[in-house]
N, C-alpha and C positions, 0 to 999 in steps of 0.2 A: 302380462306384459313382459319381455326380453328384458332384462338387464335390472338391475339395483332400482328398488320402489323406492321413493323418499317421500318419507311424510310430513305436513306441517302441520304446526299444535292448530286443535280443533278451536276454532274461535264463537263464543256464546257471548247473550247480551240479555237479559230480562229487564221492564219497566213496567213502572203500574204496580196496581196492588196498594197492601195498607202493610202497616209495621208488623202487627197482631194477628190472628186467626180471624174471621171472620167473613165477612162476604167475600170471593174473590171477583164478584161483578167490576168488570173493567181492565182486569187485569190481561195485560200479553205478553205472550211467551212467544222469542222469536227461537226457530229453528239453529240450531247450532249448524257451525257450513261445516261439508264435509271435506276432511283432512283433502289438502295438497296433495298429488301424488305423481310422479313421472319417472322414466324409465331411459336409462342409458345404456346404449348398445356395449361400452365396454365397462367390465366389471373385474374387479379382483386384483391381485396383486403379481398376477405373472399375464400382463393381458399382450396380446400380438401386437404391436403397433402399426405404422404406414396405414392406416385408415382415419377416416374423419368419425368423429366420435359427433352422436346426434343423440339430441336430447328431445323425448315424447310428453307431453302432458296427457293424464289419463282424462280429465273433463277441464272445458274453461280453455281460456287461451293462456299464453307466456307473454309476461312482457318484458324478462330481460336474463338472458342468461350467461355467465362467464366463467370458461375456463384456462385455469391459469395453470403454469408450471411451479415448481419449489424456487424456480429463482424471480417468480413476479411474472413473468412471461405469457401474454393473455395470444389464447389462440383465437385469429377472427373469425365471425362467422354470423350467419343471418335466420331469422326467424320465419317461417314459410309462409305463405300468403294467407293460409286458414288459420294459424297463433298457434298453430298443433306440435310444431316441430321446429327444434334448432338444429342448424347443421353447419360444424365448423370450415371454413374455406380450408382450413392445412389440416396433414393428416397429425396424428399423434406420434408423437417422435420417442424411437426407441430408447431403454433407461432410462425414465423420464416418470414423475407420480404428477397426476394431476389433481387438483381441487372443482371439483363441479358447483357450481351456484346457479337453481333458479327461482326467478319470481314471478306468480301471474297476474291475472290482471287484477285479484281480489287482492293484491298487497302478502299473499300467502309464499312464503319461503320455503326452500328447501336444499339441502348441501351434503354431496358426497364426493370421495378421491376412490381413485383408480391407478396401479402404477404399469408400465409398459416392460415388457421383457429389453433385453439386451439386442442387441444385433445379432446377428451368427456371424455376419463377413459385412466388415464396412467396405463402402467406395468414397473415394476421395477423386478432387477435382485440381488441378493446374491451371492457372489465369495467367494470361502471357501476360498481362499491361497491370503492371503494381500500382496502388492507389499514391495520385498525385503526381502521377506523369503528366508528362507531353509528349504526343506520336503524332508522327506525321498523316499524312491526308490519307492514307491506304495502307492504315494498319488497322485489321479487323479484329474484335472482342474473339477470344481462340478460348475453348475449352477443351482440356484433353484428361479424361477418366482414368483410372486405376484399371480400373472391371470394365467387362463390357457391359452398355447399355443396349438393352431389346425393348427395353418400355421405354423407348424413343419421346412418343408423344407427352406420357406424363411428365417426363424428366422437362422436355422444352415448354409443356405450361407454365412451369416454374419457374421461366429464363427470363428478365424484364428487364428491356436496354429502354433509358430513359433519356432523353437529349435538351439541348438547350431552344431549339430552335425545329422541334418536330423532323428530326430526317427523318426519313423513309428508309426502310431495310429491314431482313430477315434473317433467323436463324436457317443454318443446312445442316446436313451432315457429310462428314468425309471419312474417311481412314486417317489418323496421324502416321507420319513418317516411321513409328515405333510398330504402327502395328494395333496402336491403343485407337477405342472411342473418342470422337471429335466432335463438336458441334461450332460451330464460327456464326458470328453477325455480325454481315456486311453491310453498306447503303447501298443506294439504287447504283450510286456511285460515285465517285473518292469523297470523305468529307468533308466540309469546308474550315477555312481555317477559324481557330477562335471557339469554336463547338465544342460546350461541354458536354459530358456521357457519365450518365451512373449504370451500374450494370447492378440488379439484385437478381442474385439466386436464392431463391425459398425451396432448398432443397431435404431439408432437416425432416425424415420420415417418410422421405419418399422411396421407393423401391424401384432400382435398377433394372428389375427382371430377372429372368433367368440367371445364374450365375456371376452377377453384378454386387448383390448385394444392396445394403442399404445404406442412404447418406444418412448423416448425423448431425449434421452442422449446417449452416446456411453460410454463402457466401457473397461479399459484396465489394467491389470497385468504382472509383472515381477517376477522370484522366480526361485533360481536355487537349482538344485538336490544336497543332501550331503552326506554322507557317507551311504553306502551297508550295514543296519542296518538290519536284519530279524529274528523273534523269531518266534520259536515254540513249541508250550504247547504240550505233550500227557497226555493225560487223563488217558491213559495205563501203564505209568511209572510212573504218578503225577510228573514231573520235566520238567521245560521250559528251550530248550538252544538255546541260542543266537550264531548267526554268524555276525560279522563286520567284513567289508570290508573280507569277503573271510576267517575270522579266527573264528574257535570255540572257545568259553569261554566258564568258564566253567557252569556246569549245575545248576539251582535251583530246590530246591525242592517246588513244590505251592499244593494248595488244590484248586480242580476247584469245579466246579456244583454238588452237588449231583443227582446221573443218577436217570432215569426215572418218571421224571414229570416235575412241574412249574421250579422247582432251578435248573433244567438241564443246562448246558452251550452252548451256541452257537457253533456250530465245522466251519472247512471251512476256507477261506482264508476273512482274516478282515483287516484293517489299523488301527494303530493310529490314532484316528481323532482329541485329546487334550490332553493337560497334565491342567488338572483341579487342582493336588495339592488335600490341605484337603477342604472336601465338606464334604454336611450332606447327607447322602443316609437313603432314608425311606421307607422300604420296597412295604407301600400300596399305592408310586407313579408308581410301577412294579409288581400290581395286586399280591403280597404276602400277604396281611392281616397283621397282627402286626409282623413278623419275626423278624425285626429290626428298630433301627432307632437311629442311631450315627454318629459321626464323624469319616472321613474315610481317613487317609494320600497315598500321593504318589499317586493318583488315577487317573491314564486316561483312558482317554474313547472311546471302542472300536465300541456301536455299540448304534443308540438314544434309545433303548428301555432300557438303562440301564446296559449293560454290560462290564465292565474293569477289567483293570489289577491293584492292590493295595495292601497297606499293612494291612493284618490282624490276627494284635496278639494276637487278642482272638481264635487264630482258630490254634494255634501252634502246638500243638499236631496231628492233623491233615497234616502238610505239608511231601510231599513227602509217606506219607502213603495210605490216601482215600480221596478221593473228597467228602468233605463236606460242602461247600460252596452253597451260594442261588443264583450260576450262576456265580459269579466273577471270576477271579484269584487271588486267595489271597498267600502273601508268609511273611516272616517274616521284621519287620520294618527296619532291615539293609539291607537286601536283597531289599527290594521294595524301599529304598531311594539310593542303589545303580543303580538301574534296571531305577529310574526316570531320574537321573542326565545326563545318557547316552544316554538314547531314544530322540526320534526326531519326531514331527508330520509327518505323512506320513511313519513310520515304519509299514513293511509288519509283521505282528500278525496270523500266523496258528494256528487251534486248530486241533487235529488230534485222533484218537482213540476211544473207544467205549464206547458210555454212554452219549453222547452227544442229543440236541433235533432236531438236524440237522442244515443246513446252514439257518440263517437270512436272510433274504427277502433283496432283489439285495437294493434296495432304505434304510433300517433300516442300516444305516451306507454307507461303500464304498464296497458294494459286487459284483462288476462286475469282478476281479479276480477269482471265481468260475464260470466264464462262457468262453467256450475255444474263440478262437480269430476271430473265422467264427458265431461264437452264437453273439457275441458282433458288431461287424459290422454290422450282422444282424437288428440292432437299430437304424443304422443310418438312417436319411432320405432322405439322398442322397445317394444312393444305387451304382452310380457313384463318388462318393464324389474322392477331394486330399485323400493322406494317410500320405503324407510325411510331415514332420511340418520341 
């Protein structure tokens, strides 16, 4: 048998018989059982990790076996339908010694450890929504990698959005705005207010692929939905109006993008991704040349290449009239510290109407809402995948 043999003490029993020598008429001897013995795939003390470590009985079934880390840390896993085999659900995670324990079904024991090599190259992971938030109705679970991921699928077996109320929704994948690996989980679609979301990553051992490396760590979030916050700009009418919770407010008047070139505005369905507050916006970090470069209140931000909603009171004359802005939505300083105070990360942002440079690139912010709910599944890499969280 492959891997580390473990033996249990041979267990013997005799009865009958007399004290003294003499007849041994009646006397019986039961056979001694033979030693416990079973075999673990991984052995030694420099062993490869990112695999599931499985545990063989040589005769007899298993009736319970646990492997644990040095900090208590039990890896799950199931016993096969014939008692012949254990096989952990996670793999073994790199740096790591483990303790093996099994038992069969004659009450026979047996216990050995194994320790895991190091990594060569870790991956790490980026979670937009910190545990204990509130985000609005259309902001999606975003992971964005270190490394690139090519073992797509295993990494998203490992992805488990869990909800209060069963929504429906799947992981995709995109390119991040950076350049980096992404994977996002959205609903079928926006979420409802009040829903809470736990998100686990069991990603601790698993292997990225080719030139990704391997994670080390497992990660996990909590963050529940808040109020049915959704705005949207027409560029046709120059005024943004807001619906909460199912009510219209009333309308602002803004000044978007000037049409037809660089300052055009992004159209399409956006999120909040922050409320940045006053920042310095400088026009030639957004390939403008010297257009500007000021201090900018109330300003968040809708998409990384630079596009928000804010206040701009040098552009007054303009609001509700013509879009003459280098891309933004600008509206007047009460308006836009009104419009801050109420918004919520995760609020659903449309731009709609004519003169726009078209929809932003799915990854340059959160634009999988412009893709219908068959285009976005589409992404996943599990093509069977859960739906249900």
């Amino acid at each position: 048998m492959a891997g580390t043999v473990l033996l249990a003490a041979s267990l013997t029993a005799c009865s009958g018989g007399s004290d003294g020598g003499g007849d041994d008429k009646g006397k019986t001897e039961l056979k001694p059982k033979a030693p416990m013995a079973v075999s673990v795939n991984l052995t030694g003390d420099r062993v490869a990790a990112g695999r599931p470590v499985i545990v063989t009985v040589a005769d007899g079934k298993l009736a319970q076996v646990k492997v644990t880390d040095a900090k208590g840390a039990e890896l799950p896993g199931k016993i096969s339908d014939d008692g012949r085999t254990w096989t952990s659900e996670r793999n073994a995670a790199p740096g790591a010694e483990y303790k093996v324990e099994a038992q069969n079904s004659d009450s026979q024991s047996a216990t050995t450890r194994f320790k895991t090599s190091a990594a060569d190259k870790v991956n790490k992971v980026s979670i937009n929504i910190s545990k204990g938030s509130t985000v609005g109705v259309a902001m999606p679970v975003s992971l964005v990698f270190d490394n690139p991921v090519t073992n797509k699928a295993e990494v998203e077996k490992q992805l488990k959005v869990t909800t209060s109320n069963n929504t429906e929704g799947t992981w995709g994948w995109i390119k991040d705005y950076s350049g980096n690996d992404r994977v996002d989980w959205r609903p079928t679609e926006y979420w409802k207010s009040g829903t809470d979301v736990k998100v686990e990553m069991h990603l601790n051992g698993v292997d990225s692929g080719k030139g990704g490396g391997m994670f080390t760590r497992d990660y996990n979030t909590e963050f529940k939905i808040g109020k049915d916050r959704r705005i949207q700009v027409s560029l046709d009418t120059k005024k943004m109006s807001v619906t909460q919770d199912g009510q219209q407010l009333a309308p602002v008047p803004i000044s978007a993008g000037t049409p037809g070139g660089k300052k055009a505005s992004w159209s399409g369905k956006m999120v909040i991704m922050s409320k940045e507050g006053t920042i310095r916006m400088d026009s030639r970090t957004v390939g403008l040349e010297n257009a500007y470069d000021k201090m900018v209140d109330y300003s968040m931000r809708l998409t990384w290449s630079g596009m928000y909603a804010h206040a701009a009171p040098w552009n007054e004359g303009a609001f509700g009239r013509v879009n003459s802005s280098s891309g933004c939505v600008g509206m007047s300083t009460s308006d836009a510290g009104e419009f801050f105070g109420q918004s919520q990360i995760g609020d659903a942002f449309e731009v709609v109407g004519e003169g726009s440079k078209g929809n932003a690139d799915i990854g340059n912010g959160y634009g999988e809402w412009n893709l219908s709910w068959d285009q976005w599944k589409a992404r996943s890499a599990l093509s069977d995948a859960p739906r249900n969280g």
